[in-house]
NUMAR-881810 format. One record per residue (C-alpha): y, x, z; residue in three letters. Coordinates in steps of 0.1 Angstrom, whole numbers, plus 5000, padded with zeros to 4 digits. Each point is the difference from the previous one (the first is absolute). Example, Ala and Ser with C-alpha at 12.3 -4.5 7.8 and 13.67 -1.06 7.14 Angstrom:
BEGIN
py: 4955, px: 5123, pz: 5078, residu: ALA
py: 5034, px: 5014, pz: 4993, residu: SER
END
This chain:
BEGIN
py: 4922, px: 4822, pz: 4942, residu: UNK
py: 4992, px: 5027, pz: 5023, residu: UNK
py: 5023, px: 5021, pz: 5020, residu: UNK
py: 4991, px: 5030, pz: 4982, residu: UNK
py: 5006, px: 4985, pz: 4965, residu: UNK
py: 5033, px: 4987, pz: 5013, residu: UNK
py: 5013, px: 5031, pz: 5007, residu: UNK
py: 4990, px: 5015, pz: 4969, residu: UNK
py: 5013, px: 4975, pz: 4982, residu: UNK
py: 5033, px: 5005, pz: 5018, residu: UNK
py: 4999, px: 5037, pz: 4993, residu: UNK
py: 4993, px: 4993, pz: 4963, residu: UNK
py: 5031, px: 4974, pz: 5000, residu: UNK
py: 5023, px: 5017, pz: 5020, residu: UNK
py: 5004, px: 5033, pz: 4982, residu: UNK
py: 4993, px: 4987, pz: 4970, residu: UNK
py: 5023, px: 4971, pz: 4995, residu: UNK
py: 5034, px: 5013, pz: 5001, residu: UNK
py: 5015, px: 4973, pz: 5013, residu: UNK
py: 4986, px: 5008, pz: 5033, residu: UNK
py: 5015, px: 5026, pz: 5022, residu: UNK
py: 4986, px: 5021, pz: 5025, residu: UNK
py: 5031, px: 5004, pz: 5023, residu: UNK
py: 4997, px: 5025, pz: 5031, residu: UNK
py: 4961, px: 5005, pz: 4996, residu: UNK
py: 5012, px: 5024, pz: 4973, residu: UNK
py: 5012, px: 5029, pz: 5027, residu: UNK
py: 4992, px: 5034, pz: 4993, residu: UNK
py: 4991, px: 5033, pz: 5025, residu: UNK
py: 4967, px: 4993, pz: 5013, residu: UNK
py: 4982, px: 5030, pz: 5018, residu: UNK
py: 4970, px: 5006, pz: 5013, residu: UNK
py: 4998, px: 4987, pz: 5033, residu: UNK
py: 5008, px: 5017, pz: 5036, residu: UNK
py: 4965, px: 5003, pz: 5022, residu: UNK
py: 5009, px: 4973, pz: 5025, residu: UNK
py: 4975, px: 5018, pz: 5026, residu: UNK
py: 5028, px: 5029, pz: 5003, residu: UNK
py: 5019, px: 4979, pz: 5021, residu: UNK
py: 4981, px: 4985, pz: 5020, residu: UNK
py: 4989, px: 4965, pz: 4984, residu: UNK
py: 4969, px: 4982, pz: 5001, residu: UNK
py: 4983, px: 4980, pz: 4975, residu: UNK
py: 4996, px: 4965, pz: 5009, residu: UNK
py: 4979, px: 4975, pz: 4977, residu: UNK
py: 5000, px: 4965, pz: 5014, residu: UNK
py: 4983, px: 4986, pz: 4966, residu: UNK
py: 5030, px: 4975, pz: 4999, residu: UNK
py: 5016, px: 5016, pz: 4968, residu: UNK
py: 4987, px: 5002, pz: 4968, residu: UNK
py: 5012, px: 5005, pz: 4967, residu: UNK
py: 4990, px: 4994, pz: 4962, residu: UNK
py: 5019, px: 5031, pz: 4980, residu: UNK
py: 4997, px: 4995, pz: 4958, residu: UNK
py: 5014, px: 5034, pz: 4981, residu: UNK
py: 4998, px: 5008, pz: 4964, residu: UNK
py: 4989, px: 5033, pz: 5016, residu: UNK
py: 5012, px: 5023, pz: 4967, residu: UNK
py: 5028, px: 5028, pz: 4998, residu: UNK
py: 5016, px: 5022, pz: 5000, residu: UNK
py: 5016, px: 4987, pz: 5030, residu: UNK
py: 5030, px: 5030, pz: 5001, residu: UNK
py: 5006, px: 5010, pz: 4967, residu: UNK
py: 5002, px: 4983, pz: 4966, residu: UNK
py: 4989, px: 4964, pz: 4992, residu: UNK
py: 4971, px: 4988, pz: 5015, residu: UNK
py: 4968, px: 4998, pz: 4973, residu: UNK
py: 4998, px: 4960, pz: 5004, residu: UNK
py: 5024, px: 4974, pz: 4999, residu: UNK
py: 4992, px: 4995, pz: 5034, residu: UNK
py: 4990, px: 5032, pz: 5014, residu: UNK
py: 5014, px: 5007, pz: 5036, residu: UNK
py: 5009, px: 4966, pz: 5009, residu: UNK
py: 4981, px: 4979, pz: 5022, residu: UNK
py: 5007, px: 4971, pz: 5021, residu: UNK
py: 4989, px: 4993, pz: 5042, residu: UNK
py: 4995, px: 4975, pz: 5018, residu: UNK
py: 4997, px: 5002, pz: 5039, residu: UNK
py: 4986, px: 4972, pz: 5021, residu: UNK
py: 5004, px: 4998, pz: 5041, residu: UNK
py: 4972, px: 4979, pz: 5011, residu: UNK
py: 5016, px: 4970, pz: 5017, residu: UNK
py: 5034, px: 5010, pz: 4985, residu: UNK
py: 4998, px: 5000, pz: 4962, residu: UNK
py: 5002, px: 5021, pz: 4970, residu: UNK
py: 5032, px: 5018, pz: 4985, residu: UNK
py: 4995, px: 5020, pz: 4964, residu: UNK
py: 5019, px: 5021, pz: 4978, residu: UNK
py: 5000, px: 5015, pz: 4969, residu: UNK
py: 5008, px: 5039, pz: 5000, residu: UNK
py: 5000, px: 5033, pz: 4976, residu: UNK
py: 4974, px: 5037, pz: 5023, residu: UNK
py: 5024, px: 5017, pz: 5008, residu: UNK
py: 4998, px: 5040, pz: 4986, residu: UNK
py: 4984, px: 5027, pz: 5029, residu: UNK
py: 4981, px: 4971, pz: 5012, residu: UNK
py: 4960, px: 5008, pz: 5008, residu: UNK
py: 4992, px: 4975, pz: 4968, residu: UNK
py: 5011, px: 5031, pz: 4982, residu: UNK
py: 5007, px: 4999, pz: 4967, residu: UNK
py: 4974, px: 4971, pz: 4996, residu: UNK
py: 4982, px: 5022, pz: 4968, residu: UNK
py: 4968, px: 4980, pz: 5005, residu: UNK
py: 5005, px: 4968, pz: 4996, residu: UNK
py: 4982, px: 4974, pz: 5022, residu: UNK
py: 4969, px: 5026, pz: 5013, residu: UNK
py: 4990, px: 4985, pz: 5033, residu: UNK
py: 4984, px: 5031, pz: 5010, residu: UNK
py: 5040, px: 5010, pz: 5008, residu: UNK
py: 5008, px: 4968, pz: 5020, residu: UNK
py: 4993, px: 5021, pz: 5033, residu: UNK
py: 5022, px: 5029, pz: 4996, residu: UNK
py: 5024, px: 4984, pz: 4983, residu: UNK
py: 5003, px: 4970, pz: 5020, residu: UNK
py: 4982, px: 5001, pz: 5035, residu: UNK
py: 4995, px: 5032, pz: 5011, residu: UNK
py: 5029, px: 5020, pz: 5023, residu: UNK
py: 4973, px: 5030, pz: 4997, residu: UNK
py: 4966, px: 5004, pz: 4992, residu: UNK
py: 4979, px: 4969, pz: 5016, residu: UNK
py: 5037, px: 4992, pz: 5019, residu: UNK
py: 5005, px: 4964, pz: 4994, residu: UNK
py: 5038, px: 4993, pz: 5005, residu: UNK
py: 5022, px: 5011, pz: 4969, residu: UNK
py: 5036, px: 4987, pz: 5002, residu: UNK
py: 5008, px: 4983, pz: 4968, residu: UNK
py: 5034, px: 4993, pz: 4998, residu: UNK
py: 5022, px: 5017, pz: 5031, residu: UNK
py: 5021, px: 4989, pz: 5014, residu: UNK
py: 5019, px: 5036, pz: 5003, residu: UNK
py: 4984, px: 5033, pz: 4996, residu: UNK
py: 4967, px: 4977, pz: 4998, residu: UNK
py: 5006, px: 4991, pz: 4969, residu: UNK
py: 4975, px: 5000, pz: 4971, residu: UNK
py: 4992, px: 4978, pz: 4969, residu: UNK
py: 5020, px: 4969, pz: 5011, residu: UNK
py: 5035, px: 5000, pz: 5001, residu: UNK
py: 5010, px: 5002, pz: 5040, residu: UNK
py: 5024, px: 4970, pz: 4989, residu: UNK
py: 4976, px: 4980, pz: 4986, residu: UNK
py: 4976, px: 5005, pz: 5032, residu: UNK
py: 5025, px: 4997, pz: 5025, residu: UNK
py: 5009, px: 4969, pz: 4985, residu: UNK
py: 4970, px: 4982, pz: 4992, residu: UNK
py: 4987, px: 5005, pz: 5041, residu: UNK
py: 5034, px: 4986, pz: 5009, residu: UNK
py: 4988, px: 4971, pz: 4983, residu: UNK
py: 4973, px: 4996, pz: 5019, residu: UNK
py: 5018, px: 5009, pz: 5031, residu: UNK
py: 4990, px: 5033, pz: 5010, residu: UNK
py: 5028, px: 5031, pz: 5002, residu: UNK
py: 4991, px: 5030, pz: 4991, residu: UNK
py: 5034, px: 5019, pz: 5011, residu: UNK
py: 5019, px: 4995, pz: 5029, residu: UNK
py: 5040, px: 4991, pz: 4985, residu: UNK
py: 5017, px: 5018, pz: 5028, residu: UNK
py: 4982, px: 5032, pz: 5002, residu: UNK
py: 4986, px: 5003, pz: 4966, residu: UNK
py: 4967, px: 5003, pz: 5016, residu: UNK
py: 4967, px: 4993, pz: 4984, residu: UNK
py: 4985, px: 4976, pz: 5021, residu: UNK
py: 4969, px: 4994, pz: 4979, residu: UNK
py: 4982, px: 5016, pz: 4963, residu: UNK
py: 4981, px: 4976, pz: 4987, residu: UNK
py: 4966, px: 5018, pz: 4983, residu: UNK
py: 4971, px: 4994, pz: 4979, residu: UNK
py: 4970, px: 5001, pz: 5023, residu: UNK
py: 4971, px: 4990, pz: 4975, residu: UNK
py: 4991, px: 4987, pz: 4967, residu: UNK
py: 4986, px: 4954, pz: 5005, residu: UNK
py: 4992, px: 5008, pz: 4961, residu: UNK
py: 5010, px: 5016, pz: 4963, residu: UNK
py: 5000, px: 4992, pz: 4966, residu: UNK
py: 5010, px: 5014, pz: 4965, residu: UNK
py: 5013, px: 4962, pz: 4987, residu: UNK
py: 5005, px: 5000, pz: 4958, residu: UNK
py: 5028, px: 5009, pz: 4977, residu: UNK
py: 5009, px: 4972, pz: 4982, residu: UNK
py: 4987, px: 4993, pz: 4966, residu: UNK
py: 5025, px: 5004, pz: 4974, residu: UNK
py: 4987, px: 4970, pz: 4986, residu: UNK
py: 5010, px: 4977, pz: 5030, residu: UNK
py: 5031, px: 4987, pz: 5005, residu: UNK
py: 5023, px: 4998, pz: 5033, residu: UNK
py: 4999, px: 4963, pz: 5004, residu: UNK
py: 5008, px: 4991, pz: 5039, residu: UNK
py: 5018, px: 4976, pz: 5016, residu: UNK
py: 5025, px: 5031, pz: 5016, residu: UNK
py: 5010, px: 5007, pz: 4962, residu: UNK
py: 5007, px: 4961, pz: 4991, residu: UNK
py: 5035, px: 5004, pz: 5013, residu: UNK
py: 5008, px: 5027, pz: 4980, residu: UNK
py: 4990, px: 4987, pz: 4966, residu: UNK
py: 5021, px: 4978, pz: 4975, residu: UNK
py: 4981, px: 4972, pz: 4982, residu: UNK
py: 4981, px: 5002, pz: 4974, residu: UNK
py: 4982, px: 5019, pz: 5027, residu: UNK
py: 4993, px: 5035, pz: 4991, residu: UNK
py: 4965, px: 5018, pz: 5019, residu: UNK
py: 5012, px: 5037, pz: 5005, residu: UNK
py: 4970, px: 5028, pz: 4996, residu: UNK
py: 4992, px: 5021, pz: 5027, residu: UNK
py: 5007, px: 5038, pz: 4997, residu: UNK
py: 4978, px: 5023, pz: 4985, residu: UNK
py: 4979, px: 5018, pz: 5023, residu: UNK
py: 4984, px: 5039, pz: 4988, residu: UNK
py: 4969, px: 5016, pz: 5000, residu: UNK
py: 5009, px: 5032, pz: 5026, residu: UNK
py: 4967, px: 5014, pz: 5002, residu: UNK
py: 4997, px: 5040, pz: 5006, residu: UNK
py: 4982, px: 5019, pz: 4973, residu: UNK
py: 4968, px: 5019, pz: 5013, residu: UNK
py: 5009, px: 4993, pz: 5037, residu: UNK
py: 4971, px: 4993, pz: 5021, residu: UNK
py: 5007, px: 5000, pz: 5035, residu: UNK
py: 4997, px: 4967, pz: 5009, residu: UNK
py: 5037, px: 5002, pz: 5024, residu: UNK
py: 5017, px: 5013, pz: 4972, residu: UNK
py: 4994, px: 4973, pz: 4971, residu: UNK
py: 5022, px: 4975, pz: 4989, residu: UNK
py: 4989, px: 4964, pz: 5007, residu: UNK
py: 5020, px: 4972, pz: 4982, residu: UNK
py: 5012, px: 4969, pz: 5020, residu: UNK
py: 5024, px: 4986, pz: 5027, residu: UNK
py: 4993, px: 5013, pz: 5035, residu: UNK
py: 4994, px: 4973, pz: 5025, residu: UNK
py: 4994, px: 5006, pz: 5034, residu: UNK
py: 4999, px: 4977, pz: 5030, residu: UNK
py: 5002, px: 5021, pz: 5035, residu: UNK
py: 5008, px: 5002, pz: 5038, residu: UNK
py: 5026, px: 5007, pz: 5015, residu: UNK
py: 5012, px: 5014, pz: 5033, residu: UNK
py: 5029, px: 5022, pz: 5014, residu: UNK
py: 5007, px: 5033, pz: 5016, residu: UNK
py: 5019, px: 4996, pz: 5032, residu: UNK
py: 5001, px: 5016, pz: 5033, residu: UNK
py: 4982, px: 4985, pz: 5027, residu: UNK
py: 5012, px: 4974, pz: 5017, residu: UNK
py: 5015, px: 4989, pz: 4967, residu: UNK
py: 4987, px: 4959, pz: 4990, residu: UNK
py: 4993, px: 5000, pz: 4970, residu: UNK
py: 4983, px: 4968, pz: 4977, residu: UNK
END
């Protein structure tokens, strides 16, 4: 099984299946995020850090239920060349540049939504930490680089040291809904289930196309968002960074 369909899979489970929790991925507050350039960092893009995002990429994100059982949550998972990878499952936070995620996977957004600090400026800060927080909870970011052993604030000052950005899309893809017809039968869920083993249905994805609209960045698209991107960080100069 691919990476992709893994953590899809993982999304479906995960807030699905209430026996699952989602723990501190579930903070709230995001904003859009603070132009790192205003005080003086640079981007740096060493091509050593990628990351594979999935999102059921439906809302509203801040107010009322979500339209699919899914929609807002997403999972990521961020790999350090020569280090390893450290993943997460998490909940956009509201005020984020994902917005209120109204059109569904359309990869004609992926740019402004995901990549882009301005117009053709690569660089946007996706999940703090601080007042560069965005779409990812700061917690969740701060901890999954720890993982990989890089710091992003300074614990005696409070200092950002490093924001780690998206600097450009490896590839896209709208993956399926599941088929109400199919069944979640995985090896994750085995654990879970009492003999005589029961095959749980997946939940029930809607159609959440816009009547008459015809600009192509303003249509729905059904589907899981998957993503796989670069990373770097903004720093000031003389900052290493991986």
């Amino acid at each position: 099984m691919s990476t992709a369909k893994r953590m899809v899979l993982f999304l479906i489970v995960t807030t699905a299946v209430p026996l699952l929790g989602f723990g501190e991925a579930m903070g709230g507050g995001g904003n859009f995020p603070l132009d790192p350039r205003i005080v003086g960092f640079v981007l740096k893009d060493s091509g050593n850090v990628t990351a594979v995002i999935a999102l059921d990429p439906n809302g509203p994100v801040s107010s009322g239920a979500p339209a699919t059982p899914t929609g807002s949550f997403g999972t990521i998972a961020i790999t350090g060349q020569n280090v390893g990878t450290a993943a997460a499952t998490f909940r956009v936070e509201p005020g984020s540049t994902l917005g209120e995620l109204r059109f569904g996977c359309n990869l004609l957004l992926t740019n402004p939504r995901f990549v882009e600090l301005a117009p053709g400026v690569p660089g946007q800060p996706f999940g703090g930490p601080l007042v560069f927080a965005n779409w990812l909870p700061s917690s969740v970011t701060t901890k999954l680089f720890s993982q990989l052993g890089v710091t992003l604030v300074d614990p005696a000052t409070n200092t950002v040291l490093r924001i780690p950005a998206i600097t450009g899309v490896i590839s896209q893809q709208c993956a399926p809904f599941p088929r109400a017809n199919k069944t979640l039968d995985f090896l994750m869920l085995d654990a879970l289930l009492e003999p005589p083993q029961i095959k749980p249905l997946p939940p029930t994805y809607p159609d959440l196309t816009i009547p008459g609209m015809t600009n192509p960045a303003q249509q729905w698209f059904p589907g899981f968002l998957v993503l796989e991107v670069n990373i770097g960080f903004w720093a000031l100069q003389g900052t290493p960074t991986p």
